[in-house]
C-alpha positions as CSV (number, residue, x, y, z in Angstrom):
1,X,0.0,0.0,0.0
2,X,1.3,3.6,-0.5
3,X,2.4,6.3,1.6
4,X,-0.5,7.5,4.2
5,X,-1.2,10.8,3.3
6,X,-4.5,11.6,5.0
7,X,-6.3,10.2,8.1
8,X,-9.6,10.3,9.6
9,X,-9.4,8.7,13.2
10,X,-8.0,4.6,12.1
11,X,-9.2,5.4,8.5
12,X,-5.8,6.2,6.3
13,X,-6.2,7.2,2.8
14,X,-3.3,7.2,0.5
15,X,-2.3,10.2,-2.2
16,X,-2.8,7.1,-4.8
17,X,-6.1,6.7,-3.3
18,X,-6.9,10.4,-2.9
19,X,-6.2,10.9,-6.6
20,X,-7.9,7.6,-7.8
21,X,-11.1,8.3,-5.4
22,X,-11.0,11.6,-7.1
23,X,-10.6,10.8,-10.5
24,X,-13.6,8.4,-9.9
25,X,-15.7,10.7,-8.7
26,X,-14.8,13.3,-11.6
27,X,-15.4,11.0,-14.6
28,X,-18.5,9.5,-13.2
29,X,-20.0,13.0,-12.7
30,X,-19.2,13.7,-16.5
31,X,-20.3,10.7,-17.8
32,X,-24.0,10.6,-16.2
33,X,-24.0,14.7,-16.8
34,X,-23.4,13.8,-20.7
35,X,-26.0,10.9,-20.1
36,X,-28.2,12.4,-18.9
37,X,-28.4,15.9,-20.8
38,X,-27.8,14.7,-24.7
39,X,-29.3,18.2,-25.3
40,X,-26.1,19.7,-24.3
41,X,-24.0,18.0,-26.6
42,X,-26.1,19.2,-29.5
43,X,-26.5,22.6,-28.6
44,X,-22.5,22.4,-28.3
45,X,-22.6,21.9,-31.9
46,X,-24.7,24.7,-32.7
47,X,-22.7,27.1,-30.7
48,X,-25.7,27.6,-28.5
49,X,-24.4,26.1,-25.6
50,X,-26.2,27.3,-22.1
51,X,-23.1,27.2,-19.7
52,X,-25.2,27.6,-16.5
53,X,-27.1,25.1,-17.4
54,X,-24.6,22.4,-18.4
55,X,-22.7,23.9,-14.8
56,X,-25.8,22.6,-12.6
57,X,-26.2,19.5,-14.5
58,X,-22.8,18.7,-13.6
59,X,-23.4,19.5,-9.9
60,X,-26.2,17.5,-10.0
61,X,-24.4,14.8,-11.1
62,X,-21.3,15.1,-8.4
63,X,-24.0,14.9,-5.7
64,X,-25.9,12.3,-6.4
65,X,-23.8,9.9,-8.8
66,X,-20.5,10.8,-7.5
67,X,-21.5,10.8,-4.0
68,X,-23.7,7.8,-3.7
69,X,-20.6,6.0,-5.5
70,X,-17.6,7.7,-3.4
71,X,-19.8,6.6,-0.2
72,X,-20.3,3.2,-1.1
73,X,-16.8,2.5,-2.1
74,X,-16.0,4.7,1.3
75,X,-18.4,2.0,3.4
76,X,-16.3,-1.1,1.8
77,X,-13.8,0.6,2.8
78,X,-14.7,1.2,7.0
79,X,-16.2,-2.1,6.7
80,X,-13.1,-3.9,5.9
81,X,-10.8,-2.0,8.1
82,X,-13.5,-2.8,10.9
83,X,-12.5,-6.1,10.4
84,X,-8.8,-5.7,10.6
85,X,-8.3,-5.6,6.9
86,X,-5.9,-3.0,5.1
87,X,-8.0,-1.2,2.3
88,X,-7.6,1.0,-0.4
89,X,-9.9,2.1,-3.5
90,X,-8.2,1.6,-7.2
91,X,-9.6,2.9,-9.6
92,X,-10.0,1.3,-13.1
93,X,-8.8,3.9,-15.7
94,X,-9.8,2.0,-18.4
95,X,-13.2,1.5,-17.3
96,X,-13.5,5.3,-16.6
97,X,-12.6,6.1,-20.0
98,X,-15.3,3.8,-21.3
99,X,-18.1,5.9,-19.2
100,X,-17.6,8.5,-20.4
101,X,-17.5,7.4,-24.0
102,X,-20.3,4.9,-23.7
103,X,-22.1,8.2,-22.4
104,X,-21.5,9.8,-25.6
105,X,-22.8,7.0,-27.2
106,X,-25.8,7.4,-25.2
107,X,-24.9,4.2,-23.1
108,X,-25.3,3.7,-19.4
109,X,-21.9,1.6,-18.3
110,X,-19.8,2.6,-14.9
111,X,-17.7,0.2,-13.8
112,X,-15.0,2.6,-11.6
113,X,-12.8,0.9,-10.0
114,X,-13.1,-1.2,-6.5
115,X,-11.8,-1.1,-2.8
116,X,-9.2,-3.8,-2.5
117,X,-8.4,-5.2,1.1
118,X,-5.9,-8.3,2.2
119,X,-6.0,-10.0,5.5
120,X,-7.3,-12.9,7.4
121,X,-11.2,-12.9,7.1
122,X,-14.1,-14.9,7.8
123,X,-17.2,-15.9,4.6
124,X,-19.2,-13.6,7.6
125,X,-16.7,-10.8,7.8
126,X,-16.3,-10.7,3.6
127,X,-20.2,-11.0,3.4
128,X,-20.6,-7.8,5.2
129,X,-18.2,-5.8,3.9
130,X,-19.6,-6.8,0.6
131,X,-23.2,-5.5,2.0
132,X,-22.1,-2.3,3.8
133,X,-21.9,-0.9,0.1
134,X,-25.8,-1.9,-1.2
135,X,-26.8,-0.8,2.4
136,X,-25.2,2.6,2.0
137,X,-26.9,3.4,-1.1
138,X,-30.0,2.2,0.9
139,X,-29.2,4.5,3.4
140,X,-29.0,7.3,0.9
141,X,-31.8,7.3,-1.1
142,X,-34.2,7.6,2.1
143,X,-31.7,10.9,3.2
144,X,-32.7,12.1,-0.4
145,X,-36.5,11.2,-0.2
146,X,-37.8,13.8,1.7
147,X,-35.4,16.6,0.1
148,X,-37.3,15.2,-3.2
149,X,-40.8,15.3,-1.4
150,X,-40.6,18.9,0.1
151,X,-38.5,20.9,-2.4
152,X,-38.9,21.7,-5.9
153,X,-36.1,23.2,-8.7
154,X,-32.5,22.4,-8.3
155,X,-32.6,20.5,-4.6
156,X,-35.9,18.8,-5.8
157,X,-33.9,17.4,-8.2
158,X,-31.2,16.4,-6.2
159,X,-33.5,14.9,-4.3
160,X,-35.5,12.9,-6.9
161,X,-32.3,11.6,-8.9
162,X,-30.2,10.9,-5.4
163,X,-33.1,8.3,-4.9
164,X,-33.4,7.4,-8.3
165,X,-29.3,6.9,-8.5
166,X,-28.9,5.3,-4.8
167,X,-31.8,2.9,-5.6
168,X,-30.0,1.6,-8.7
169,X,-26.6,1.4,-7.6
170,X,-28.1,-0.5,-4.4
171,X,-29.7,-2.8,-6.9
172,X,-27.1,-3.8,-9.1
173,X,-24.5,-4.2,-6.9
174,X,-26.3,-7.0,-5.4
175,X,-26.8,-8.9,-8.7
176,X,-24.8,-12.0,-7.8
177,X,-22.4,-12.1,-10.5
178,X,-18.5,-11.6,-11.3
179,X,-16.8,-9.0,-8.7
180,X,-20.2,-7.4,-7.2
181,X,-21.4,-7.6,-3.9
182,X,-24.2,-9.4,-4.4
183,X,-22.0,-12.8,-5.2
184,X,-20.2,-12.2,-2.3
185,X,-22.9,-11.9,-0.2
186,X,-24.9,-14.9,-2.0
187,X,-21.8,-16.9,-1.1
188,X,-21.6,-16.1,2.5
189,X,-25.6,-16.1,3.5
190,X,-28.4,-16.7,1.0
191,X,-31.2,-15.7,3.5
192,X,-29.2,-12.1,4.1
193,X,-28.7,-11.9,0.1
194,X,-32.7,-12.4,-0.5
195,X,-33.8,-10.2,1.9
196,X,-31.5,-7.3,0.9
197,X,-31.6,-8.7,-3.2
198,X,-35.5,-8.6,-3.4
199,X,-36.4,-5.4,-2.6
200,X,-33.5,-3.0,-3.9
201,X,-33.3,-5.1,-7.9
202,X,-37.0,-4.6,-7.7
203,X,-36.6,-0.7,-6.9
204,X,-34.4,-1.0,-9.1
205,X,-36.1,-2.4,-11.8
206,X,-39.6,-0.4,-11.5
207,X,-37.7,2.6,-11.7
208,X,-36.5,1.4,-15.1
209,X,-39.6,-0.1,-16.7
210,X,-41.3,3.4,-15.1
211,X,-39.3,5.5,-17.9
212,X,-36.8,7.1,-15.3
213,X,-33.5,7.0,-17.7
């Protein structure tokens, strides 16, 4: 692991860390503001380009993408440190790179990087630092619920797409397959895996066959 170069009580964050927990955070906020606002684009190529507007779409999207990501990465993190693990985020450049163009492309694909930790550790132990991620985003969207029932213009939609967002990054992080959560947590305890699996994919899922994205 690299140098410490920040600390929060036992948690130690690296500058590799810092820069790769920041470049994260950056190219997931441009990828779902580009997603998310085609319009923009086009009006770039007209020249007619509303700056303002492109600036709070953008802040939108480091709220609620970037920070229901950095905060469940963050919660793998705590998690596996908690359980006597060393941890650090790494982010996946490559994947990065493909956000942002599959956003272009009018594609929805983020695949950031991951928090990798070493040390002795129980299926239990691994199980929920697999779920403190899901659980997180969870815990997010009902902070963002009532901001989306009692405000309107720009914090009514932080509100509505910090649900939205946390809802589906909950969801599909528990789909058991390859290096998500879910398969982790499957592995460990199927009755914990259903009972967190169930409700957040089928959040997840209305919110898609609703017409949200």
């Amino acid at each position: 692991m690299s140098t410490v170069a920040y600390r929060i009580g036992d948690i130690r964050f690296s500058q590799t860390e810092l820069r790769d927990l920041a470049a994260a955070w950056l190219a997931l906020g441009v990828a779902f503001t580009l997603f998310l606002n085609p319009g923009h684009l086009q009006a770039l190529q007209y020249g007619q380009l509303d700056v303002a507007a492109l600036g709070r779409a953008f802040a939108l999207s480091m709220i609620t993408v970037g920070g229901g990501f950095l905060l469940h990465e963050l919660a793998h993190k705590v998690a596996a440190i908690r359980f006597g693990q060393v941890a650090e985020f790494r982010a996946d450049y490559s994947m990065l790179g493909l956000a942002i163009v599959a956003s272009l492309a009018g594609f929805l694909f983020a695949a950031p990087g991951a928090v990798h930790h070493r040390g002795y550790i129980t299926d239990r132990e691994n199980g929920l630092i697999a779920l403190a991620g899901p659980l997180t985003n969870v815990a997010l969207a009902a902070l963002f619920f009532p901001v989306w029932a009692l405000f309107g213009g720009f914090l009514g939609s932080v509100g509505s797409l910090g649900v939205i967002i946390n809802l589906l990054l909950a969801g599909f992080n528990m789909i058991p397959f390859g290096p998500l959560d879910g398969k982790t947590v499957l592995r460990w305890n199927k009755l914990v895996f259903a009972a967190v699996f169930v409700p957040t994919v089928g959040l997840g899922v209305l919110l898609l066959f609703n017409g949200f994205f």
